[in-house]
Every structure is written in C-alpha cells, then in structure tokens.
C-alpha angles and dihedrals in degrees: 000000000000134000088254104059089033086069092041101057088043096045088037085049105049100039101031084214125209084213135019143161132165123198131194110234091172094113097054091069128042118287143104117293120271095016089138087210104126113061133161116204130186121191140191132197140128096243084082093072099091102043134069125238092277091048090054092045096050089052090051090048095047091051095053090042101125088044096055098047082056143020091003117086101175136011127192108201122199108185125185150155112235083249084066094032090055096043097046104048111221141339119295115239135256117267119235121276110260108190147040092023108158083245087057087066110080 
C-alpha cells in the first residue's frame, strides 16, 4: 500500500473526519522520485473542538507515529473543527523548498 493511503486509513480511522486529504509533496524537495517522504494533511473533525492547535498536532503525530519515525521525512498539518474549516476556506498552501535542492551543489 503506499505512504499516501497509509496516512489516509489511520488518520480516516482515528478522527473520523468530516474532511481529509492528504498531498505528496515529496516532489517539490530533493529527493528520488516516488520516496513518498513529504506530505501535507488537513483534517477536519470534530474531535478537534476541545484542543488547541498543539494538542491537535501532537494526536495527529501520535497517530503517524510509526510513519514519521520512518519513510516520512516531513509532515504539514493543518488541523481544524468544521466551525474553523468553514470560516477559513480552504487550506493554505505549502511554501517553496529552500534548501538542498540539486541547483544549491556547485
């Protein structure tokens, strides 16, 4: 199974989110093609209502846990209640990779 819907079951599975995506990010940094290591997840549920944005990161973290201390080198969370979902839009996007890009070796 990939990296991708691997996030997606155990994330799926533990907020019960009313919505989720998950992108690979992976090509936008420097590494081999298809590492599946750069991902960027939002998440809505309502679980969320009670905790504050740590809180929420630390869940999601938890919950990754076996991913992060492996294949996945970095992970943008994006946690919200469908209250802040709603209100905001939309997730923000992802900013450029700034460093060890292949260009940056002389």
């Amino acid at each position: 199974m990939s990296m991708k819907k691997t996030i997606e079951e155990k994330l799926g599975t533990r907020f019960q989110p009313e919505w989720l995506e998950v992108l690979d990010e992976s090509h936008n940094h420097n590494v081999p093609a298809g590492a599946e290591s750069h991902f960027r997840v939002t998440v809505v549920s309502d679980g969320f209502a009670e905790q504050n944005l740590l809180a929420r990161h630390r869940a999601i973290n938890a919950t990754l846990a076996d991913e992060l201390a492996g294949q996945v080198h970095a992970l943008a969370i994006h946690a919200y209640t469908p209250q802040e979902w709603q209100a905001r839009n939309g997730t923000p996007e992802s900013p450029p990779c700034l460093g060890g890009g292949k260009a940056d070796r002389g």
